[in-house]
Structure formats: structure tokens, C-alpha cells
C-alpha positions in Angstrom: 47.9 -22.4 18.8 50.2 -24.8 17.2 52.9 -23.3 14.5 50.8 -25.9 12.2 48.1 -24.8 12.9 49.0 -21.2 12.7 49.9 -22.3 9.3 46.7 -23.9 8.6 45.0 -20.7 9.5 46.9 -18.6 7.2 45.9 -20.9 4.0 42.5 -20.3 4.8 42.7 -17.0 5.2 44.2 -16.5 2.0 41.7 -18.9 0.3 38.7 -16.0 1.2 39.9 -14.0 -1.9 39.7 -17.0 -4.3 35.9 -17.2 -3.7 33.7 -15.1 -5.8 30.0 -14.5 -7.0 28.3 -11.5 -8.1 26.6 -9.2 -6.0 23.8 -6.5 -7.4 23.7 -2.7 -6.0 20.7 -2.6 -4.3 18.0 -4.2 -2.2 15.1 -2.9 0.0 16.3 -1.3 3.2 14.5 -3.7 5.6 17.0 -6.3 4.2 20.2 -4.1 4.5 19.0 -3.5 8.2 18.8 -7.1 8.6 22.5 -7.7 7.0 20.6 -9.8 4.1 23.1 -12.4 1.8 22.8 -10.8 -1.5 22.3 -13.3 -4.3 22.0 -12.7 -7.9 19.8 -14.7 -10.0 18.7 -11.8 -12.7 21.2 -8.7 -14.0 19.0 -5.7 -13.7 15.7 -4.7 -14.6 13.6 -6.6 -17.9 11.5 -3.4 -17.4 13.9 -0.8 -17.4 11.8 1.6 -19.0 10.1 4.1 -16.1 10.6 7.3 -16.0 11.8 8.2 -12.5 13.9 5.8 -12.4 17.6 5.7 -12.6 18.5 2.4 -11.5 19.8 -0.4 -13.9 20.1 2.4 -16.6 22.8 2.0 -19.6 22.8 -1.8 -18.5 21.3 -4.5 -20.1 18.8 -7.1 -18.8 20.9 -10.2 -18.1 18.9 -13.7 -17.8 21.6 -16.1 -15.7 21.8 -19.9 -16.1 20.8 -22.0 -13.5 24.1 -23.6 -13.3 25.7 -19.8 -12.9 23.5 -19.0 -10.1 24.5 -22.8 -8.3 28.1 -22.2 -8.9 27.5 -18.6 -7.0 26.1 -20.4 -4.2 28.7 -22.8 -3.9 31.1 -20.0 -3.4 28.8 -18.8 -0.9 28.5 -21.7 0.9 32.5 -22.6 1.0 33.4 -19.1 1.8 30.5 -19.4 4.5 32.6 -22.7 6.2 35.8 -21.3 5.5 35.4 -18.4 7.7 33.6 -20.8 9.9 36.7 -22.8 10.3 38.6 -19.9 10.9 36.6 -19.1 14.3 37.4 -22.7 15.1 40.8 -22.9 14.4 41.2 -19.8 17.0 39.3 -21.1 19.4 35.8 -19.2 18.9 33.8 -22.2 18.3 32.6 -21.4 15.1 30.9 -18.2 16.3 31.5 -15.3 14.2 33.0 -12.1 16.6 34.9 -9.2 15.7 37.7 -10.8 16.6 37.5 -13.2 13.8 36.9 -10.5 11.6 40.3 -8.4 12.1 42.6 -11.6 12.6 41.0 -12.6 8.7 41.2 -8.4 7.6 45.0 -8.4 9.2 46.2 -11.6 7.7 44.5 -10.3 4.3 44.3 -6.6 3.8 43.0 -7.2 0.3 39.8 -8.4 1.8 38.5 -5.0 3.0 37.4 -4.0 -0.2 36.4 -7.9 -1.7 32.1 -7.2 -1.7 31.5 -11.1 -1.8 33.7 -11.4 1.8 32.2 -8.1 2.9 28.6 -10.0 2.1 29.0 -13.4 3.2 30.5 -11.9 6.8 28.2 -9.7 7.7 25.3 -11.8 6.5 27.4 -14.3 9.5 27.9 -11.8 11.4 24.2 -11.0 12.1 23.2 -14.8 12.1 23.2 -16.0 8.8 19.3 -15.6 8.9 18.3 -13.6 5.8 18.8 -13.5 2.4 18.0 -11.4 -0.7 17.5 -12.5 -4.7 18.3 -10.1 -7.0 18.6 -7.7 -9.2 14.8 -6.0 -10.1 12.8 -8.7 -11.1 13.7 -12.0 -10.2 9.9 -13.6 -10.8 10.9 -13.1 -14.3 13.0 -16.4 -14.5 11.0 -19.1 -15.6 8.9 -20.8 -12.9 10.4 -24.3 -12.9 14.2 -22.2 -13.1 13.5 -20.3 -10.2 12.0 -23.3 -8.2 15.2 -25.2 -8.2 17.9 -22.2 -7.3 15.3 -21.4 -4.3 15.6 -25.2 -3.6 19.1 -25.2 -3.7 19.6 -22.2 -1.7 17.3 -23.5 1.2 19.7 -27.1 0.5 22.9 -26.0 1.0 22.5 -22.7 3.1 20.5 -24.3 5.8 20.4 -21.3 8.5 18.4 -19.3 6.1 15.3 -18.3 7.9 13.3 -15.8 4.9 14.1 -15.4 1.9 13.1 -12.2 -0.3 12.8 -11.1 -3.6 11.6 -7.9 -5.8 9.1 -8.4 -8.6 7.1 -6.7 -10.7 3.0 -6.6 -10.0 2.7 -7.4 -14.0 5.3 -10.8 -13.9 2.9 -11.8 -11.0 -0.5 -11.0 -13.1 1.4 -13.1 -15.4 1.9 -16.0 -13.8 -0.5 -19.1 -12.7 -1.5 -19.7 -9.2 0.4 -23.4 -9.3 3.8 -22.0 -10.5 3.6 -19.0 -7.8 2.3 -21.7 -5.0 5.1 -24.0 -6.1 8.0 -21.0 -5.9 6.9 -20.5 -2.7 6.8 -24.1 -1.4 10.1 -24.3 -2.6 11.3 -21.4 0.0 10.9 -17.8 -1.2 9.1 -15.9 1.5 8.4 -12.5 0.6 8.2 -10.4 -2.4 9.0 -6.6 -2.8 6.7 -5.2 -5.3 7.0 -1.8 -6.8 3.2 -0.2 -7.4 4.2 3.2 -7.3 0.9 4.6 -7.7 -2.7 3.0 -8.3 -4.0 5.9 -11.3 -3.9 4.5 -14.7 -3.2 7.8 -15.8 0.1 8.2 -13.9 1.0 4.7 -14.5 0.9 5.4 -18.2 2.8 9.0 -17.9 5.4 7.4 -15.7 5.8 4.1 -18.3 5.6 1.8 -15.6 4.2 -0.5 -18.0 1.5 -2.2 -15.7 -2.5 -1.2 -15.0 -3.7 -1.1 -11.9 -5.9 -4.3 -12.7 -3.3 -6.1 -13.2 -1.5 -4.7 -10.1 -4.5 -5.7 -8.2 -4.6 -8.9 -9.4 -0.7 -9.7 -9.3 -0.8 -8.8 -5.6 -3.7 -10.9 -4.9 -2.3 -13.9 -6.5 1.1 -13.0 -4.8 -0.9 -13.2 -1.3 -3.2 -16.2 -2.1 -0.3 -18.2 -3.0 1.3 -17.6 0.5 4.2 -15.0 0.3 4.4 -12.1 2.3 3.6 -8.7 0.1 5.4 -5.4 0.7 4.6 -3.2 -1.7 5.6 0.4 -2.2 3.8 3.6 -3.3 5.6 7.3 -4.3 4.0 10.3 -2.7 4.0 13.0 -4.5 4.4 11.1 -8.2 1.6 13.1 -9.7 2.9 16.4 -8.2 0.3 19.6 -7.8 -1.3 18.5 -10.8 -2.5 15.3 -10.2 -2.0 14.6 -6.6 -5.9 14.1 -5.3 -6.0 10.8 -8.2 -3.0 9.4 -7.4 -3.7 9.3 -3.5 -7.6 7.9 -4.4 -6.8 5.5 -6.8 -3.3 4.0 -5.2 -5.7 3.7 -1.6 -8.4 2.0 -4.3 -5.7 -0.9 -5.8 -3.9 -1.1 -2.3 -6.9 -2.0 -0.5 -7.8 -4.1 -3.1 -4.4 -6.3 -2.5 -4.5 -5.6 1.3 -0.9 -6.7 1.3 1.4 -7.4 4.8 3.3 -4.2 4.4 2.9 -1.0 2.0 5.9 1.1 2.2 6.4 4.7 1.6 8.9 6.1 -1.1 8.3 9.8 -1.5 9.4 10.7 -5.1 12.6 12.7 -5.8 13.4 13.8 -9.5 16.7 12.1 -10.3 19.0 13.6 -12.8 19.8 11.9 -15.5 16.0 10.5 -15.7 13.0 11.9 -18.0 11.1 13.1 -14.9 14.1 15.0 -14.0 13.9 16.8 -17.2 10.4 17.7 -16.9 10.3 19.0 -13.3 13.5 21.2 -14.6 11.4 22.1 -17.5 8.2 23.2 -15.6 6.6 20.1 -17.0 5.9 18.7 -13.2 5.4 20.7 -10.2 6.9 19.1 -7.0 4.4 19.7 -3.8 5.6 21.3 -0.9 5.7 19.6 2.4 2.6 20.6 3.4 0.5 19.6 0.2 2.3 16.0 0.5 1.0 15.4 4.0 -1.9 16.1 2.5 -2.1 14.0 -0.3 -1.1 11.7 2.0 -4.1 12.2 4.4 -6.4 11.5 1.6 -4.8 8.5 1.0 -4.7 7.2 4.5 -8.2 7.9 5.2 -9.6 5.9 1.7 -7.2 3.0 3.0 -9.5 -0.7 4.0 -7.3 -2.9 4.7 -5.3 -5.1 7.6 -2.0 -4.2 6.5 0.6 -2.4 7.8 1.6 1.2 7.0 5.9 1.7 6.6 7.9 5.0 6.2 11.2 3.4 6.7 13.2 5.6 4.8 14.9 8.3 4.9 12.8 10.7 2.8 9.8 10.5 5.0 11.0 13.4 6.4 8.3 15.4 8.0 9.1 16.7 11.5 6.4 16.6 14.5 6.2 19.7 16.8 8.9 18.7 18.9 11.2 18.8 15.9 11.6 14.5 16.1 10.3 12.9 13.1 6.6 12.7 12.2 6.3 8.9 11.8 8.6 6.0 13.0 10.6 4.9 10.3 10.8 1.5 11.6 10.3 -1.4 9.5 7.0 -2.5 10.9 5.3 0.4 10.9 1.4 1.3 11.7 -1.0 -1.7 12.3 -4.3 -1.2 10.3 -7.0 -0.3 11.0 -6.0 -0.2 14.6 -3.1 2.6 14.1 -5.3 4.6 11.2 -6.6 7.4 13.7 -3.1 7.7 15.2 -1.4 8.1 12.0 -4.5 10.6 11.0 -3.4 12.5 14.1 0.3 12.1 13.2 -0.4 14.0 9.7 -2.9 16.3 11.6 0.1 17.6 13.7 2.6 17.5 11.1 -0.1 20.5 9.1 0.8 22.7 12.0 4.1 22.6 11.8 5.6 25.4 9.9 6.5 24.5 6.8 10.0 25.5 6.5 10.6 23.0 9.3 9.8 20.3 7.3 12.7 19.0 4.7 11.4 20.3 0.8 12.9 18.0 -1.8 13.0 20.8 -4.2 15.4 22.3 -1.9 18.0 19.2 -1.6 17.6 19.3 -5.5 18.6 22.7 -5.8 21.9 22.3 -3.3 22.9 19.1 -4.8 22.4 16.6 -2.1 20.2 14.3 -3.8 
């Protein structure tokens, strides 16, 4: 390497930290495992009113410009070419390595704790494939908005393979066939929907501010217009005292939808949240480990569909009687109805396993690890 180009490289190196766009706290875990490019088109949740939940609280719904959300994937795409360059200019070929990465981290120490260079390399790193909108609701943009940003994305960051979004099953209800066909012509593959539970009772206790007609029909018009539906349900959100309706009526609305993927999110009581309060208050009874993998069965059994069945997280914690896990927490999951009687037997074995083997959430509540 040339002392020029030595010098060259150090410029651009330096130019990483003058990039920036903003980045949102979460996204599903099947898009962290795939090293997704975080984009933020929405600030938080519109909702923001549930009672279990403690994300986006104290923080105000924020409704960005089309022009903001471009100029964030400008940055993108120049920091993207800049650190492209970089492999070149050492001789990688414009292949990302982990060579790349500490020559850049060495020659700029300040980057190690920059999120939008942390973001944009990894999302290189693994292949530049994937790609994530947030923050809870990104449907909620106007239709012809949202068309154009997932037009420009798919423009200017051309490796992009899938591109995903959360919504909310009552935006989707919402919205006409056309403008959900045309949002997904434009380039936005897949949707994250939140359903929680199917039992209007729940849904109204919880404030999750939906039906489960209108769940129904937001995830059939999410399907019919061509995206591919994950949506996720909470075992154990009605607790011992309504568990049996929550497991008949969420297999009733999700077999309804027969979504691609339904995802399992067993509940915890987060401090700081109403439900919180009233499982501390004797309001709501948590289940034990063994009523849950019961509930479940009910569930599992009422379940018609073609989808497939996910426990990818780390809460589906149930132990088999080898002490492994109970179910694969992969992100595909159990093919219906082929894999039903397996995951039958699966919960069968898991109810013969003594209880105190199993993780209880009250317990992690009670030792602070939650």
C-alpha cells in the first residue's frame, strides 16, 4: 500500500463517524439473527396504550418526513460504500472480513460505540440481505408515504433481499386492499403483527385496542395482498383465570388468518407496567409451568391451519425429559398440520416432567432477573 493511499484510507476511515441516522431499540429476533439493517421510518408506538407493555413508554409517537427517512438512507447508503471502499483500498476486494473491521475500529476507536456503524457493518457483514422498518407500527404512515421510502430503499440499497416491518392487526383492518397490494409491490415483504390473544375479553382488559374481527380481517388482507404474516400470541395472558378462553379463541382468529408463521411470546409481568401492578396486587394469577403447557395444548389442538408454529425465544423455556429444551427455538418452527401430532407429543412429554424442572416466571420475577 502506497503512503497515498495509506492516506487515502485514513480519510475514509475518519469519514465513518460523520454519517448518521437514527436507529430504534428493538426488532423481532428472527431479524437480529439475520443481522437486519435497522431503518426508522416511525418513532415508537401510535398505540402505546397496552397494558403489558413497557416498550416506547414516556416517549411520544413521532410521525417522520419522507425527506428525513431519505436523508437516513443516504447515510446508509454512503456509509455502506465507504466501508466498501475501505476493503478495496486494502486489497479485500470489497468483501467485508474481520480484518476490515479492526483496521476501521483501530484507525477509529470512537467507532466501537457509534450504533449507525455498528448497524450498517454487521448488516455487511452478514451479506447485506435484510432489512428492518421501524419503530412499532410502521403501516401507520400514510400509504402513498410509505410506498415511496420502500421504493427508495429497494433503489438505492440494491442487495436487499426481504424487507420487514411490524404493524398493528387494526392499521391493517384499516387499510384498503389497493394501498396494502401497492406497499407491497413496492418491496416490503413481511409484516410482524402483534395479536397477543384472540378473546375479546382479554383484548379489552389488556387495552390492546383491536377485536379479534378486526384481527381476523387485518391478517387476511395482510396475506391476500401478498406479504408474509408472522404473528405472535402471549401464553399465559389470561393467567389461571382465564386461560381455557384465551387458548380457544386466539386458535379461533389464528386459524382464521392462517398466517406463514405464529410465534410464541409467553407473557412476563414487567415492572413499571399496569399488569405488573396487578399480578403484585393479586389481581392476576401467573400459571405454573405445567398449566401453561396446558393451555397451550388446548390451543395447539383447536389450531386449522398451514402455518408454521415458532417458539424462538428465550422464554419458551419448558425442558424435555432429557433436560434439553421442549421445542426448537428455531425460527422456522413446526410445519402444520404435518408437525401438529409431534408438537402434541412434545407438550405430552413436557407434563411429565417435574415441574420444578421447568423455568417458573414467577420465580425470575421474584430474583430480579426479568
Amino acid at each position: 500500500m502506497t503512503l497515498t493511499s495509506g492516506n487515502s484510507l485514513q480519510r475514509s476511515i475518519r469519514r465513518l463517524s460523520d454519517y448518521r441516522f437514527e436507529v430504534g431499540m428493538y426488532r423481532p429476533p428472527s431479524e437480529g439473527g439475520s443481522a437486519s439493517l435497522l431503518l426508522r421510518v416511525t418513532g415508537n408506538c401510535p398505540w402505546n396504550k397496552c397494558r403489558f407493555c413497557e416498550m416506547y413508554k414516556e416517549h411520544k409517537f413521532v410521525y417522520r418526513s419522507v425527506e428525513d427517512i431519505k436523508a437516513d438512507i443516504d447515510a446508509v447508503k454512503t456509509m455502506s460504500d465507504e466501508i466498501k471502499d475501505i476493503s478495496w483500498t486494502m486489497g479485500f476486494g470489497g468483501n467485508i472480513t474481520r480484518e476490515v473491521a479492526t483496521a476501521i475500529l483501530r484507525g477509529n476507536p470512537s467507532l466501537q460505540s457509534n450504533h449507525c456503524f455498528i448497524t450498517v457493518f454487521n448488516w455487511l457483514y452478514s451479506g447485506g440481505k435484510t432489512a428492518f422498518l421501524q419503530d412499532a407500527n410502521s403501516l401507520i404512515m400514510r400509504p402513498h408515504e410509505l410506498v415511496e421510502v420502500v421504493s427508495y430503499i429497494r433503489e438505492s440499497l440494491s442487495t436487499i433481499t426481504r424487507l420487514t416491518s411490524y404493524a398493528r392487526g387494526k392499521t391493517l383492518a384499516q387499510r384498503k386492499p389497493e394501498q396494502l397490494k401497492a406497499i407491497r409491490e413496492a418491496g416490503l415483504d413481511r409484516l410482524h403483527v402483534g395479536l397477543e390473544t384472540g378473546d375479546d375479553e382479554l383484548l379489552s382488559i389488556v387495552r390492546k385496542g383491536v377485536t379479534s374481527e378486526e384481527q381476523i380481517e387485518g391478517g387476511r388482507k395482510a396475506v391476500e395482498a401478498g406479504f408474509q404474516l408472522s404473528e405472535y400470541w402471549m401464553p399465559d395472558l389470561g393467567g389461571r383465570e382465564r386461560w381455557r378462553q384465551h387458548a380457544e379463541n386466539t386458535a379461533r382468529v389464528l386459524s382464521a388468518i392462517n398466517p406463514h408463521y405464529i410465534r410464541s411470546r409467553p407473557f412476563v409481568p414487567r415492572p413499571g407496567t399496569p399488569m405488573f401492578d396487578d399480578y403484585r396486587s393479586g389481581a392476576f394469577t401467573l400459571s405454573s409451568p405445567h398449566e401453561r403447557l396446558e393451555e397451550l395444548r388446548v390451543m395447539i389442538e383447536r389450531l386449522d391451519f398451514t402455518s408454521r408454529v415458532c417458539f424462538d425465544h428465550a422464554m419458551n423455556s419448558w425442558v424435555d425429559s432429557h433436560g434439553g429444551l421442549l421445542f426448537s427455538q428455531d425460527y422456522e418452527g413446526y410445519q402444520f398440520p404435518d408437525m401438529k401430532p409431534l408438537l402434541l407429543e412434545r407438550i405430552a412429554e413436557g407434563l411429565t416432567v417435574n415441574e420444578s424442572e421447568h423455568v417458573h416466571v414467577r420465580d425470575l420475577i421474584a430474583l430480579g432477573a426479568l
